[in-house]
N, C-alpha and C positions, 0 to 999 in steps of 0.2 A: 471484358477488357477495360470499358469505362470505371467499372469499380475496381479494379488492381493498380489503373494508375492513381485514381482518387486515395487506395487505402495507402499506394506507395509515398506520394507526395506529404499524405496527413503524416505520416511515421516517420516522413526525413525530416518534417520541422519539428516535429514532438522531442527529436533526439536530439535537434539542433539546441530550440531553448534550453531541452530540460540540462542537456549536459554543459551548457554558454552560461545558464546563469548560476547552476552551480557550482562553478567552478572559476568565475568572474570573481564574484565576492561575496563576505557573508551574509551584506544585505539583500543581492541580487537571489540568492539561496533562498533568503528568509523570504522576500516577498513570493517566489514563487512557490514554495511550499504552503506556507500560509493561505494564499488563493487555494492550489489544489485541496488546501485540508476544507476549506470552505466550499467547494465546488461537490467533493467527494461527501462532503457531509447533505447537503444540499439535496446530490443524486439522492443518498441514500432514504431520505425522509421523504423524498416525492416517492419511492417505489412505496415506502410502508404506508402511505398515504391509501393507496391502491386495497380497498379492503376495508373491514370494521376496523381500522385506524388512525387516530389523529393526533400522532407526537408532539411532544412541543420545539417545534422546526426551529423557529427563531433562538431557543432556547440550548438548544444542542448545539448550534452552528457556532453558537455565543462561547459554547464553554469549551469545545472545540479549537476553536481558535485563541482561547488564552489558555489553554495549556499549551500552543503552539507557541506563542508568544513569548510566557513567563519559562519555556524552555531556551528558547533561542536567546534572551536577554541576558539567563543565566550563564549561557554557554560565553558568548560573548562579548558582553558588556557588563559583566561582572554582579550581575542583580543575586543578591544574598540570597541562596536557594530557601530561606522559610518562608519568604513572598511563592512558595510552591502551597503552600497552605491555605491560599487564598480558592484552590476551587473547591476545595470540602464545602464550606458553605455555599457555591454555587451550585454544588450537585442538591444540597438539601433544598436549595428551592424549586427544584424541578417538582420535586415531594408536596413542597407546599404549596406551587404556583398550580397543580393538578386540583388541590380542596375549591380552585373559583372557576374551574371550569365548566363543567356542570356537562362533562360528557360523559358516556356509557362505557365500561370498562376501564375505570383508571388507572388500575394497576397494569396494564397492557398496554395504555399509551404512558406511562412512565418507562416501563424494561425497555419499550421501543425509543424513547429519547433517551435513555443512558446506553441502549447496544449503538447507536452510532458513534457515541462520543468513546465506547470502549470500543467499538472493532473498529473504526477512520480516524476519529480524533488520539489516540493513543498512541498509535503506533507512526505518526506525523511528529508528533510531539518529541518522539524519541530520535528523531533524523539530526539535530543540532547536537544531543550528547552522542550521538555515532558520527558524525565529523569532528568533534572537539576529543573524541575520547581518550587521544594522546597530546592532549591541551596543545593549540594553535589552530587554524583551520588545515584541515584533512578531507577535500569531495573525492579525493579519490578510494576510500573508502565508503562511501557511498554510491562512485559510478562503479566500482566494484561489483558493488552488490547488483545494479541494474544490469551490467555486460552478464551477470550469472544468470540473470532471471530471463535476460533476450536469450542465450545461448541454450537455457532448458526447453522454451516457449518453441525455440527454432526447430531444435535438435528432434522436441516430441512431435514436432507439426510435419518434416520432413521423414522423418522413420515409420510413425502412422500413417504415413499415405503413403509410402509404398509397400512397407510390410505388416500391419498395423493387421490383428485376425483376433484377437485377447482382451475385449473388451475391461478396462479398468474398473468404470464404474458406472455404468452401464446409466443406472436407475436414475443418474444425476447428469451425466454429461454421457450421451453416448457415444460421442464419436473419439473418446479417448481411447487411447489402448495401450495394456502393457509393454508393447514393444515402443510406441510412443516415448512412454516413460522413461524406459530402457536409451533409448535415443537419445532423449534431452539430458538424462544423468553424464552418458559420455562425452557430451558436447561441450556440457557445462564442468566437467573435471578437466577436459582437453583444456579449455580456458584458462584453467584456474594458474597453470604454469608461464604464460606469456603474462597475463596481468603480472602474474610476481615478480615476473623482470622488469616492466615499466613502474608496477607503483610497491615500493621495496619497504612502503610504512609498518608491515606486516610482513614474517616470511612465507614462503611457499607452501611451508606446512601447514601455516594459518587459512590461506586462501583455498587451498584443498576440503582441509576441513567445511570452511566458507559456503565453498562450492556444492559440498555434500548437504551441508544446511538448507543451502537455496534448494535444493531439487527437492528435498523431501516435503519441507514447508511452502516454498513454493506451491507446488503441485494441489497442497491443499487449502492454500489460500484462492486458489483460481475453484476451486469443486467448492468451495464453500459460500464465496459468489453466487457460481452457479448455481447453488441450491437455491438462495435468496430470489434469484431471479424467477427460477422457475415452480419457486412458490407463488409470487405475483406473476405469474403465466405472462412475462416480457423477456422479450430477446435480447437489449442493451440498455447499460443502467441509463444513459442519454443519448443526445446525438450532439454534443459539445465538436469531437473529432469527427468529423466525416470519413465513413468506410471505416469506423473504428469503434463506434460508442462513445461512450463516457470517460470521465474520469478514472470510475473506478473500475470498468470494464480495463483500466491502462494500469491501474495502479492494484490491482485484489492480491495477486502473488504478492508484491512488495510488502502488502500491510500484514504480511503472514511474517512473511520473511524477518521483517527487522528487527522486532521484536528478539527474536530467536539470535538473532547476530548480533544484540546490542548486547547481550546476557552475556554471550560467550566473550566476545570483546573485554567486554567489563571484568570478567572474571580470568581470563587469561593473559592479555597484552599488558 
């Protein structure tokens, strides 16, 4: 009981900030994305830490965060998107900052300090052009996306434990189950129609679609975590949220997710 009130209390302030400061303003947005993409990048290099290797932590977190940065400048302060050109050479120093290191296997702690920046840093990066993507500020296209990702999370958590017999994917998360899936899909389509009445930036048939998005990507942005993790035989990327994990234990559907909804976005609104 003492941990359902601790997970309950962590979750009502998590939704509190995350949805207050996105939707405050675009600096209040930036600052706290920017933390999470630092935070999430952080978790991540301490798990890969765990084992034969030694990323370059400082260095991922670095570039990381200025593609968060020279994203949100661009979106909002008008910074000329070829200053987007500026992390090619950052990435190549990863390359060369590895020839003074003088550790075993460097080509392994290279892939592991660019998959952070490609699977956390990237898809953070992309949250300012999916708020601006119909030029002005837009979070409700963004809290969009989060109410779809709570409503899959809820939908699968609540169907799986009562009717839950179909193991999903057994070998990676075993307590998932097809009917789970089954459950968060409907939850999260049911959503898709109330959000289109309150946030009308997009119509109904976009958020539907949205909705479809989120579940399927979704779904595999949380198994692909979990893989992660339980390669490093741990249970939560951190303990940042109490009765919750980590950042990215909050954030792993999202960084699937956006990606996939910035494309579509981009190419159909």
């Amino acid at each position: 009981m003492s941990n359902f009130w601790q997970r309950t209390i962590t979750g009502i302030a998590y939704v509190v900030v995350l949805l207050g400061m996105s939707f405050y303003h675009p600096i209040t947005l930036g600052i706290l994305f920017l933390t999470m993409t630092i935070i999430g990048c952080n978790e991540f290099y301490t798990i890969a830490i765990k084992g034969d290797n030694l990323p370059q932590k400082i260095m991922g977190i670095l570039i990381a965060a200025s593609a968060f940065l020279l994203s949100f400048l661009t979106v909002f302060y008008e910074l000329p998107p070829k200053f987007m050109a500026l992390l090619i050479p950052l990435i190549c120093i990863v390359f060369i900052g590895e020839l003074y290191r003088k550790k075993s296997n460097p080509f392994r702690q290279i892939a592991f300090t660019l998959l952070g920046i490609i699977w956390v840093g990237l898809p953070m990066s992309l949250i300012p052009f999916l708020v601006g993507v119909k030029s002005g500020f837009h979070p409700e296209l963004l809290a969009g996306c989060f109410y779809l990702v709570w409503a899959n999370d809820t939908g699968a958590y609540l169907f799986g434990r009562k009717l839950g017999k179909n193991k999903l994917f057994e070998r990676i998360s075993p307590k998932k189950t097809w009917e789970g899936a089954v459950g968060g899909a409907i939850l999260a389509l049911a959503l898709s129609y109330p959000i289109a009445q309150f946030y009308t930036i997009i119509s109904f048939t976009d958020w539907a679609i949205l909705a479809a998005i989120t579940v399927l990507t979704g779904n595999y942005g949380d198994l692909v975590e979990s893989l992660y993790k339980r390669s490093k035989n741990i249970k939560d990327s951190g303990t940042l949220l109490p009765g919750h994990g980590g950042i990215l234990d909050r954030i792993d559907s999202l960084l699937m997710v956006i990606p996939f909804v910035f494309v579509y976005l981009y190419l159909t609104v």
